[in-house]
C-alpha positions as CSV (number, residue, x, y, z in Angstrom):
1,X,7.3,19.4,86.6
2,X,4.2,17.0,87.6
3,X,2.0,19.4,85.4
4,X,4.3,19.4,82.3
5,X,4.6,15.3,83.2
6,X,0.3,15.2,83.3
7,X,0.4,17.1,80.2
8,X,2.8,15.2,78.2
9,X,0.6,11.9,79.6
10,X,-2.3,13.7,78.1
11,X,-1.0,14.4,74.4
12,X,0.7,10.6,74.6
13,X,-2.7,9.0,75.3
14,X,-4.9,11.5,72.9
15,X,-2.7,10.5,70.3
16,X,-2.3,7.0,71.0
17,X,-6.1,7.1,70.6
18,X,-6.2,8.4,67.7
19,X,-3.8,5.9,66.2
20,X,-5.9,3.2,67.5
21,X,-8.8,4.5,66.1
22,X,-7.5,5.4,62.4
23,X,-5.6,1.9,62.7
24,X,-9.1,0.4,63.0
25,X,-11.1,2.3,60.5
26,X,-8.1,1.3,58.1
27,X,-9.9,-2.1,57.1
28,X,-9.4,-2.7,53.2
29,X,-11.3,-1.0,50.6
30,X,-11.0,-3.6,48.1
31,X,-13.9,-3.6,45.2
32,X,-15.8,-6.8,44.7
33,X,-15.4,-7.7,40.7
34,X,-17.0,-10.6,38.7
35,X,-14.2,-13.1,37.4
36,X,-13.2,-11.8,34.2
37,X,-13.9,-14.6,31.1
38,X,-10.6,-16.5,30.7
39,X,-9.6,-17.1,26.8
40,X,-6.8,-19.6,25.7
41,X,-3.7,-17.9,24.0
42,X,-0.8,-19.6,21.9
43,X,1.4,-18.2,25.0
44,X,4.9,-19.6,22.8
45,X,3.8,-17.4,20.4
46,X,3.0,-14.2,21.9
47,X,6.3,-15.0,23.4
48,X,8.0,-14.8,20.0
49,X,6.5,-11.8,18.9
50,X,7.1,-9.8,21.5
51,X,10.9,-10.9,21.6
52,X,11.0,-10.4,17.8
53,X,9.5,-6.8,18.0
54,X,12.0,-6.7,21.0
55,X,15.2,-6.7,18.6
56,X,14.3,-4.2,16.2
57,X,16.5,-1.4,17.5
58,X,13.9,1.4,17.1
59,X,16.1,3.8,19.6
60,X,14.5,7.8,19.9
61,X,17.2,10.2,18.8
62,X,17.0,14.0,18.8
63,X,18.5,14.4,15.6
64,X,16.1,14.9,12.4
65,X,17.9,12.3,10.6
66,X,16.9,9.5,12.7
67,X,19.4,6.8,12.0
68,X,16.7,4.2,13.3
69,X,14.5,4.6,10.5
70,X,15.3,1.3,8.9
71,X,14.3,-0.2,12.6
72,X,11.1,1.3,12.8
73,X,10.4,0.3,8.9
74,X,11.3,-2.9,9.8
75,X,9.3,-3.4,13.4
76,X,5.9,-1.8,11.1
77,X,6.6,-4.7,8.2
78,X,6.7,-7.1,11.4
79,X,3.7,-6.1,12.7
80,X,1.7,-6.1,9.3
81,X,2.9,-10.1,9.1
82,X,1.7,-10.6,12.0
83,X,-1.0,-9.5,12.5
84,X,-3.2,-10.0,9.5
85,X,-6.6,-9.4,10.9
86,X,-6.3,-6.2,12.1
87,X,-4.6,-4.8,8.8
88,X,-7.7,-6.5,7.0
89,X,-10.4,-4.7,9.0
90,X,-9.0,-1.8,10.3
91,X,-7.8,1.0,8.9
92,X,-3.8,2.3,9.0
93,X,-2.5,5.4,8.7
94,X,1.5,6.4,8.9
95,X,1.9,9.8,10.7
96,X,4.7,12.1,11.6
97,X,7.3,9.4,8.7
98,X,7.1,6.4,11.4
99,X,4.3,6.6,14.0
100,X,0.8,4.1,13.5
101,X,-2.9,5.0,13.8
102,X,-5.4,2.6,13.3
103,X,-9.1,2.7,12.9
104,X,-11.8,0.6,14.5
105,X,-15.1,1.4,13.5
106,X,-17.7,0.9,15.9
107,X,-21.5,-0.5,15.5
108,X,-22.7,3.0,17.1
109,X,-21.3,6.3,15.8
110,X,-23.3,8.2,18.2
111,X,-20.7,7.2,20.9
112,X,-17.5,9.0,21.4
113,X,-14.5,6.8,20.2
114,X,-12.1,5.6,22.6
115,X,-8.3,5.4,22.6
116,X,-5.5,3.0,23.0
117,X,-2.2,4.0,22.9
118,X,1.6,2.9,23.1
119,X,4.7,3.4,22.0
120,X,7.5,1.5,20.1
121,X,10.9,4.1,20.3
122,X,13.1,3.2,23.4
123,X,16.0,5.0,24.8
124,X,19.7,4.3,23.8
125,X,22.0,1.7,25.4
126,X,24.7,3.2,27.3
127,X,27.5,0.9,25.9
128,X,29.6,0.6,28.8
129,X,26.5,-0.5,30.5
130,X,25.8,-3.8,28.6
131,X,28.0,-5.4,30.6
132,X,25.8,-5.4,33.3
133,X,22.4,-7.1,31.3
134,X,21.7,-10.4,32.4
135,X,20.5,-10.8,28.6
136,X,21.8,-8.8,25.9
137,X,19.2,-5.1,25.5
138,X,17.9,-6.0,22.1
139,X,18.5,-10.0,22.3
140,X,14.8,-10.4,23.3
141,X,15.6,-13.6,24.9
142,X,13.2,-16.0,26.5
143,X,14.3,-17.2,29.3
144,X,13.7,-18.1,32.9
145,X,10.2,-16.8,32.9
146,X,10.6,-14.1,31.0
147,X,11.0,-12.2,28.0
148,X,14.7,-9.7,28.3
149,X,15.3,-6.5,26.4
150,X,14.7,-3.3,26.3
151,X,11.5,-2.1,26.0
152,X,10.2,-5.2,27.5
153,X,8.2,-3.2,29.7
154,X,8.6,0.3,28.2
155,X,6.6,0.2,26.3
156,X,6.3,-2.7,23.4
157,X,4.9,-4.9,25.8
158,X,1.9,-2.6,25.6
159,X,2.1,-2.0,21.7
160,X,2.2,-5.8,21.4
161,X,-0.7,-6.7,23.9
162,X,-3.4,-4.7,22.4
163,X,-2.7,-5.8,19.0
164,X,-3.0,-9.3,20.2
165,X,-5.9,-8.5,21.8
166,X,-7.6,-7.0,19.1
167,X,-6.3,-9.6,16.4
168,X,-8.0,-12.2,18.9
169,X,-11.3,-10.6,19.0
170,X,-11.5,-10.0,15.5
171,X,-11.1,-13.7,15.0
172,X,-13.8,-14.4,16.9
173,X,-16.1,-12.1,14.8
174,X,-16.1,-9.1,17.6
175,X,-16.9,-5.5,16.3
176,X,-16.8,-3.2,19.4
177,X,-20.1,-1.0,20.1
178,X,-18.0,2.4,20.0
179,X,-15.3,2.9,17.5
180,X,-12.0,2.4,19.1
181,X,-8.4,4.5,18.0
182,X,-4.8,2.8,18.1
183,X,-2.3,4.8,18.5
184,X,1.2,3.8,18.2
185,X,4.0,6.7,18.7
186,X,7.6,6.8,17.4
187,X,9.4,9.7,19.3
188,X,7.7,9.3,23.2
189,X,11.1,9.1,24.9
190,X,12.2,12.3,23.2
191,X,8.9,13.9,23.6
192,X,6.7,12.7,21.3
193,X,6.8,16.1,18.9
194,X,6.5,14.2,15.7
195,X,5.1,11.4,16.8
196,X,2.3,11.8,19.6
197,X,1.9,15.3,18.7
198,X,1.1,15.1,15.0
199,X,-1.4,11.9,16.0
200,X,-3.5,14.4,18.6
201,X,-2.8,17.3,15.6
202,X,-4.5,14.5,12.9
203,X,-7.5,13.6,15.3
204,X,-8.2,17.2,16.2
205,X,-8.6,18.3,13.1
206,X,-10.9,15.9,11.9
207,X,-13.1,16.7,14.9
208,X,-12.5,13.4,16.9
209,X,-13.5,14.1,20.6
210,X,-12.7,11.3,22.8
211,X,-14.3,9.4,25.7
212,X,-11.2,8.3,27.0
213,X,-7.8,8.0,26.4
214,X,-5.5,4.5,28.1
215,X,-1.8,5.5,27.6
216,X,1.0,2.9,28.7
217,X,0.5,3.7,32.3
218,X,1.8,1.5,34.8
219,X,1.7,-2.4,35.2
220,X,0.1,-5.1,37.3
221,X,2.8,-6.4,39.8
222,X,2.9,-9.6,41.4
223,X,5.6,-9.8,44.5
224,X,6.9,-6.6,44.1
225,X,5.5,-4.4,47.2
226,X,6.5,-6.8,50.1
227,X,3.8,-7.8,52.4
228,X,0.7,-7.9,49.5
229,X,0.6,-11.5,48.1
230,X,-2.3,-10.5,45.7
231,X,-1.3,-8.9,42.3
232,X,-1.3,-5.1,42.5
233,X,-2.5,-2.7,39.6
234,X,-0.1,0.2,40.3
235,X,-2.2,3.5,38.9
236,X,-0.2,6.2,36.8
237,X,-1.9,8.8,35.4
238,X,0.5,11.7,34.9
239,X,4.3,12.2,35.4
240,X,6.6,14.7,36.1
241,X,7.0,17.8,33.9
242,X,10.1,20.3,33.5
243,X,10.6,24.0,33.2
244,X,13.5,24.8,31.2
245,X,14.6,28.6,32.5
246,X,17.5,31.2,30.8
247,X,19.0,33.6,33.2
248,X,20.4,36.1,32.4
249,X,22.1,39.1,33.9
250,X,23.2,42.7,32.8
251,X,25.8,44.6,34.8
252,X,28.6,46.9,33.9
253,X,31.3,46.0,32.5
254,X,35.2,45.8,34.1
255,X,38.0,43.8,34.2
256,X,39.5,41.1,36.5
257,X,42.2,43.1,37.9
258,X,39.3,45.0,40.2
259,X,36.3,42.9,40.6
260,X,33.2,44.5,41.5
261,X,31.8,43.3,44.6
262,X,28.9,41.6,42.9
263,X,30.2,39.4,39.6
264,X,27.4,38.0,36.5
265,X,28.8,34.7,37.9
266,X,27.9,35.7,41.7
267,X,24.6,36.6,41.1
268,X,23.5,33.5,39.0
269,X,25.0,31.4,41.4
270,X,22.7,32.8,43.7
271,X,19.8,32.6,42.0
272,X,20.3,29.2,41.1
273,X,20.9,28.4,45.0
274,X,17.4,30.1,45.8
275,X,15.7,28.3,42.9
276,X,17.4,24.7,44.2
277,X,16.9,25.4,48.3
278,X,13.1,26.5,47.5
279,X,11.9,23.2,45.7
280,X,7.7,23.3,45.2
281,X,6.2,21.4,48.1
282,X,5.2,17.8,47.8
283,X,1.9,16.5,47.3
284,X,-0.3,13.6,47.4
285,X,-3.5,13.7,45.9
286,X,-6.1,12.3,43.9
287,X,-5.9,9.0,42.0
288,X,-2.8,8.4,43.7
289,X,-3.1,9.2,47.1
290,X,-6.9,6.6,47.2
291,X,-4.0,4.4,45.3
292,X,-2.1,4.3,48.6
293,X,-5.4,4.3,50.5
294,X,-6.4,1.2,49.0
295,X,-3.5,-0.4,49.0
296,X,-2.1,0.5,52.5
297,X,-4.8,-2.0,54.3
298,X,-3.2,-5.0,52.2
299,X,0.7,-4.7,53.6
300,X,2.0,-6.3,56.2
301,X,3.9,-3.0,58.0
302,X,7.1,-3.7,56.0
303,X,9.0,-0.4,54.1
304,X,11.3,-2.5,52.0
305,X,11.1,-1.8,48.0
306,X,12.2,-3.7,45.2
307,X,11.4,-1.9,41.5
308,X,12.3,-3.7,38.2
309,X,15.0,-2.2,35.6
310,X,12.9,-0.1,33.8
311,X,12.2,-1.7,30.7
312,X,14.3,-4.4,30.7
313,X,12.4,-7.8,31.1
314,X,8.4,-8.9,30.8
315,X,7.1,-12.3,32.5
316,X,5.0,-14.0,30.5
């Protein structure tokens, strides 16, 4: 008993060590950046843009007739008004009936083009949901800080903020060095098969290889991950994928009066219960795991999570 006591002592202290020791290497990793050049915005007006672009109802839906068409029509007339510059200097193309590519030729066509991208479709309203809004989905109100409404954050904050961007550097005379590729899809939420798909199909076949692409990503928090003070740029570069499966099985037939011992039913069941009680292992790697790394030296010890509706409200 003193022996299993020393040895339990022993694996208690080695480990305590090592806690110690990883707690002290875990010092924070943060990157020393030059202060990026502030530039003064009408912020009332970006306001109101994004809340109008807000309350076009541009919803995804599966069937070919898409009954938002008159939305999307109307959010690509808004965006023309609004943003004259870019549809002066750059060039538009529709793709796939309501999805947007634009053009920015660059000073140096030796470099491989660049590209932003977005999209405008959201996903339905559940009406017995609305209710619950603290702002209507598709009111785009302004109010207490911020801008309410679905796709807020998913993803017309993102459409809207690079064409501000770019309308304000082409006012001040800008022409990037590399030539730079907006792309706005229609259909994301449902898969992006006429939208995203046809954009990649168009650049492809006009031999357009790409040094980068920026999708929507994720955002740049303030106050949401209890414990970090600083504004946090939360990385996402990939997302969950599915594998749709049809089982089927053969077996002789019968009839209910004398059941073999083995039914269709049985067997599926079973194989369904294998497929669900063997789920693939977890894993944490890469971009997102030197996320955490980075990250992990800037809390305060707390577990305690707080994550906005998705899509439902921007501050500004």
């Amino acid at each position: 008993m003193k022996n299993l006591s020393l040895i339990l002592l022993g694996i208690l202290a080695i480990l305590s060590a090592v806690i110690v020791i990883r707690s002290a290497r875990f010092t924070s990793r943060q990157i020393h950046a030059e202060p990026i050049q502030s530039i003064t915005l009408d912020r009332e007006a970006v306001a109101r843009r994004l809340s109008k672009a807000i309350q076009f109802k541009t919803i995804s839906f599966q069937e070919p007739a898409d009954p938002g068409s008159r939305e999307f029509i109307g959010l690509r007339v808004f965006i023309e008004k609004s943003f004259p510059l870019v549809h002066r200097r750059l060039t538009k193309e529709i793709v796939g009936g309501y999805s947007l590519v634009y053009a920015w030729a660059g000073q140096d066509t030796r470099l491989k083009p660049i590209l932003l991208m977005a999209h405008m479709d959201v996903v339905p309203v559940d009406p017995t949901t609305e209710s619950a809004w603290h702002h209507p989905p598709f009111s785009g109100d302004v109010a207490d800080g911020y801008i309410w409404g679905r796709g807020a954050i998913d993803d017309k904050a993102s459409v809207m903020g690079i064409l501000e961007a770019v309308e304000n550097l082409l006012a001040k005379g800008f022409q990037p060095q590399r030539t730079v590729y907006l792309a706005f899809g229609h259909d994301v939420e449902i898969g992006g098969a006429r939208g995203a798909a046809k954009i990649a199909e168009l650049l492809r076949s006009r031999g357009v290889e790409l040094e980068y692409v920026l999708d929507e990503g994720l955002n740049i928090f303030t106050g949401i991950i209890p414990g970090v003070t600083a504004s946090v740029a939360l990385i996402g570069v990939a997302e969950k994928g599915y594998l749709s499966l049809q089982l089927t099985v053969e077996t002789a037939g019968g009839h209910s009066s004398a059941p073999p011992r083995r039914t269709a039913i049985g067997i599926i069941s079973r194989a369904i219960q294998r497929l669900e009680a063997r789920p693939f292992p977890s894993r944490l790697r890469g971009p997102t795991r030197q996320m955490l790394e980075f990250l992990g030296p800037e809390m305060a010890g707390t577990t305690s999570w707080r994550w906005p509706i998705s899509g439902s409200s921007v501050r500004w």
